[in-house]
C-alpha positions in Angstrom: 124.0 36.2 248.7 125.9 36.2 245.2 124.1 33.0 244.1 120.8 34.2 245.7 121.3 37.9 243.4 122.5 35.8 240.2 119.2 33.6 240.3 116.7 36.8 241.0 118.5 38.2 238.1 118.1 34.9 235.9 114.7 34.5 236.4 113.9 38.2 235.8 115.9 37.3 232.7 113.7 34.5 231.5 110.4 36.5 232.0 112.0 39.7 230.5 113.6 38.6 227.3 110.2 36.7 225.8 108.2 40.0 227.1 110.8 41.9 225.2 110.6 40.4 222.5 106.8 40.2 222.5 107.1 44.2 222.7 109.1 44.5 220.0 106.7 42.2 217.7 103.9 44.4 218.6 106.2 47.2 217.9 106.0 46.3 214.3 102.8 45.3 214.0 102.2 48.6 215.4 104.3 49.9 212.5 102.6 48.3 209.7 100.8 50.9 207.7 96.7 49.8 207.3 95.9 48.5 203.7 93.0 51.2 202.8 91.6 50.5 199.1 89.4 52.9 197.6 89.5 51.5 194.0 86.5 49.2 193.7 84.1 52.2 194.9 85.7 54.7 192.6 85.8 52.5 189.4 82.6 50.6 189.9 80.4 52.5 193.1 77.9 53.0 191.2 77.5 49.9 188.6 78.6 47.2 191.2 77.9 48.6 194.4 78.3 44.8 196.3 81.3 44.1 194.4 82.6 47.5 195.4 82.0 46.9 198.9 84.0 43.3 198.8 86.5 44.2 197.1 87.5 47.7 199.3 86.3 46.5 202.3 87.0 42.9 202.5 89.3 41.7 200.5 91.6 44.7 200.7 90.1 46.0 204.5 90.2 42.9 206.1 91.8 39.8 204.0 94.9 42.2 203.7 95.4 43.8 207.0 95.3 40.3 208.6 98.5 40.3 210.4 99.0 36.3 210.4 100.8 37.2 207.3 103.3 40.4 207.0 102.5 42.7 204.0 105.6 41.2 202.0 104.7 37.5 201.8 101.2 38.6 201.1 102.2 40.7 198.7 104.6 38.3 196.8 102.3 35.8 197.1 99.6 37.4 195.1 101.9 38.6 192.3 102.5 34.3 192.2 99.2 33.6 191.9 98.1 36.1 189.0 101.2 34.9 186.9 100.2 31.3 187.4 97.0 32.6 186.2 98.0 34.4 183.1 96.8 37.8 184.2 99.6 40.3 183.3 97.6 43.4 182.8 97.7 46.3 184.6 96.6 44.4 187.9 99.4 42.3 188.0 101.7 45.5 187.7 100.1 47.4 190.5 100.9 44.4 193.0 104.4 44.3 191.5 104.7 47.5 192.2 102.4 47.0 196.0 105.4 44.2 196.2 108.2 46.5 196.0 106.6 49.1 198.7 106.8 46.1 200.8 110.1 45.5 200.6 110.3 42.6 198.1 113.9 43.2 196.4 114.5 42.5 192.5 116.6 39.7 193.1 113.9 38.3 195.4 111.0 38.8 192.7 113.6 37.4 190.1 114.0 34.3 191.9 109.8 34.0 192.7 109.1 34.3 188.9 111.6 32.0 187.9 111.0 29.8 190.2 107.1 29.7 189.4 108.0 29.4 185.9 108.4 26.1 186.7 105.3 25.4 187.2 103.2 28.1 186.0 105.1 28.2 182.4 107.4 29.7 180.7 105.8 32.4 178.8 104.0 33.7 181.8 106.9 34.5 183.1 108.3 36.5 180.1 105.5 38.9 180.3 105.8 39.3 184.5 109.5 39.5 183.8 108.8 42.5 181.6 106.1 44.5 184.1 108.6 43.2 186.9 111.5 45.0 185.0 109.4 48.8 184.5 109.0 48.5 188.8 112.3 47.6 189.5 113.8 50.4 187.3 116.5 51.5 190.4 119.6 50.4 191.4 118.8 49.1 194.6 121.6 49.7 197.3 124.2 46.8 198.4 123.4 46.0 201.7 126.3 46.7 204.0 127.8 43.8 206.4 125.9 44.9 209.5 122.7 44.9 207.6 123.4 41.5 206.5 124.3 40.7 209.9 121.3 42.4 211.4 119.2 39.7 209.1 121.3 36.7 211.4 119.9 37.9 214.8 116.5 38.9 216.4 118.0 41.5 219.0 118.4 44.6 216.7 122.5 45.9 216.4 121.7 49.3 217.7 123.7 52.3 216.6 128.0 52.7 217.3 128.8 52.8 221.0 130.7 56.2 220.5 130.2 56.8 224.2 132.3 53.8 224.7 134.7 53.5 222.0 138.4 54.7 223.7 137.2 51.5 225.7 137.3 49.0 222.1 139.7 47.8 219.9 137.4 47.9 216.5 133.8 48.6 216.2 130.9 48.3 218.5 127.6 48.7 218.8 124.9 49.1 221.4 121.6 48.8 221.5 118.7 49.2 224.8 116.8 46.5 224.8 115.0 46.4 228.2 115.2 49.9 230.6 112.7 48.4 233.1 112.8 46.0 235.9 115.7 44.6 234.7 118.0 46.8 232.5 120.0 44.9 229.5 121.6 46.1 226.1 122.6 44.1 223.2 126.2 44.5 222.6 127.5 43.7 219.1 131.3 43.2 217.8 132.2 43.6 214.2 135.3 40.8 213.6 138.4 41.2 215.4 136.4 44.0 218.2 137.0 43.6 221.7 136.9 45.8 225.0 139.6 46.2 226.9 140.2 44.2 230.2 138.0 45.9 232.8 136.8 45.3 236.1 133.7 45.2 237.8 134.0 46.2 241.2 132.0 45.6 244.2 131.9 45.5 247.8 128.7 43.1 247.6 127.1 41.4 245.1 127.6 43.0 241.9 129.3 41.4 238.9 127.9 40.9 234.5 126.0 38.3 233.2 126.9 37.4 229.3 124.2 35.6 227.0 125.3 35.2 223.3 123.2 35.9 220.9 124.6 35.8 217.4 127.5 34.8 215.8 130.9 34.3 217.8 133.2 35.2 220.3 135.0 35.3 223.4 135.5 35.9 226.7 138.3 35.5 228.8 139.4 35.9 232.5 142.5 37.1 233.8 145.1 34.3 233.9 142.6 31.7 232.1 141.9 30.2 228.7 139.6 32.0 226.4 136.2 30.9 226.2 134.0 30.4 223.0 130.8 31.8 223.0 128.3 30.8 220.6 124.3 31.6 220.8 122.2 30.4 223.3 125.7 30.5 225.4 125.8 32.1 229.2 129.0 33.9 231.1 128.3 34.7 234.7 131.3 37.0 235.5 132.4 37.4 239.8 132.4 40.9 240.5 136.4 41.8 240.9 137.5 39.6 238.0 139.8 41.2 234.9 138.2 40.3 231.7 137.2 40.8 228.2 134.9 40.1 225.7 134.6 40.2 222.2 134.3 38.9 218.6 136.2 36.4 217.0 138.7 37.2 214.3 136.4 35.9 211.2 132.9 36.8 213.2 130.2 39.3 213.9 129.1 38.6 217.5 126.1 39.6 220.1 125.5 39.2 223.4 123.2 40.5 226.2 125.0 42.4 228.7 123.3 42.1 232.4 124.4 44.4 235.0 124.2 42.8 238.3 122.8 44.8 241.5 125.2 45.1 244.1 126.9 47.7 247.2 129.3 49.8 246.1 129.7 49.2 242.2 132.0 50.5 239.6 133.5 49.9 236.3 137.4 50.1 236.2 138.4 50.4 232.2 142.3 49.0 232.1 144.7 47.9 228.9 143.6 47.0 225.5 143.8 43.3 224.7 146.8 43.2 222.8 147.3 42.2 219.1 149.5 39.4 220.2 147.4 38.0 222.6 144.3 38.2 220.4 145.9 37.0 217.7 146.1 33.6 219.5 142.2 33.0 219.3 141.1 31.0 216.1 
């Protein structure tokens, strides 16, 4: 019955995640604001209706909302291709500016015009070094560890698993990733976090299935070696078996956290994992 519950619950798995993530890509797309242009009617309307016309509606209404590209690459792309072409008038600055609202960064525009420069010549990038430095005027904020992290992965971290904390050594994070047919959350460990040893109980059934995700950790058993996870990595865990799980001393780590069904379950929080006896894992 256990193997019969952990391969219902592996093949929901399969069909689940790529669904998930499928939601979550239509999620942003969902997100992404619609390009509306309004400036080739206002500035021309009336002496170049037809040019009006493609440039609002087409180029901007359809060329820009086209989703096989997201609004940032589009948008870096065309400040590349009017330096290349010597335009840096006022157009130019308006899509370095459109850039920036897409989330292109200065050092990321930096490295685009130097690296055209290349090709496209040195002076050209002087002058879209100069509109490029009246858009990025701000400092922009350093992004913080888990951000940079959150970059690494395609599950998002979620927010800190306060609920759960008394329960970690370090900081955790959890995030729902499917609450449907089959319920999973992507757990994430700063370095050095781990839960406690814990139990799952069950009369029947029952038990956790691990999948790795990013970066890396471990997961032991009661009375065993320590096991390495790395992505793409699977832990099916008995019910009635002390463990723990977590991140390795000099990693971040994720995993997908699969509560099996089962008669009679419960979760039985014990000790921490000891300094001594994590301090043992490389």
């Amino acid at each position: 019955m256990i193997k019969r519950t952990l391969l219902l619950v592996v093949t929901a798995s399969l069909v689940t995640i790529p669904s998930c993530a499928k939601k979550i890509q239509e999620k942003k797309l969902m997100a992404t604001p619609k390009i509306v242009q309004t400036a080739g009617r206002t500035q021309l309307g009336n002496f170049a209706p037809e040019f009006a016309h493609y440039n609002d509606d087409v180029l901007f209404g359809e060329n820009w909302n086209n989703t096989d590209l997201d609004l940032k690459t589009r948008s870096l792309l065309t400040v590349i291709s009017l330096m290349s072409q010597g335009i840096t008038d006022s157009s130019l600055k308006y899509h370095l500016q459109n850039a920036k609202n897409h989330g292109v960064t200065k050092a990321e525009i930096a490295a685009a015009i130097t690296h055209t420069a290349f090709y496209a010549g040195w002076p050209k990038a002087w002058a879209t070094f100069n509109l490029a430095k009246e858009v990025w005027t701000d400092k922009e904020p350093a992004l913080t560890e888990k951000d940079k992290y959150q970059k690494t992965i395609f599950f998002p971290v979620g927010k800190t698993n306060d609920d759960y904390a008394k329960y970690f050594v370090g900081q955790s994070y959890l995030a729902p990733i499917s609450t449907e047919q089959v319920t999973f959350y992507n757990v994430t460990f700063e370095p050095k976090c781990r839960n406690n040893w814990h139990i799952h109980h069950a009369t029947k059934g029952g038990g956790q299935m691990l999948v790795a995700v990013g970066g890396r950790g471990y997961y032991q058993e009661w009375g065993k070696a320590p096991i390495e996870m790395k992505p793409g990595d699977v832990i099916h865990i008995p019910a009635n078996v002390k463990h723990w799980h977590g991140a390795a001393p000099d990693s971040w780590f994720s995993h997908l956290a699969f509560e099996l069904a089962g008669e009679n379950t419960s979760n039985e929080w014990l000790e921490a994992v000891t300094d001594e006896e994590y301090g043992k894992l490389k």
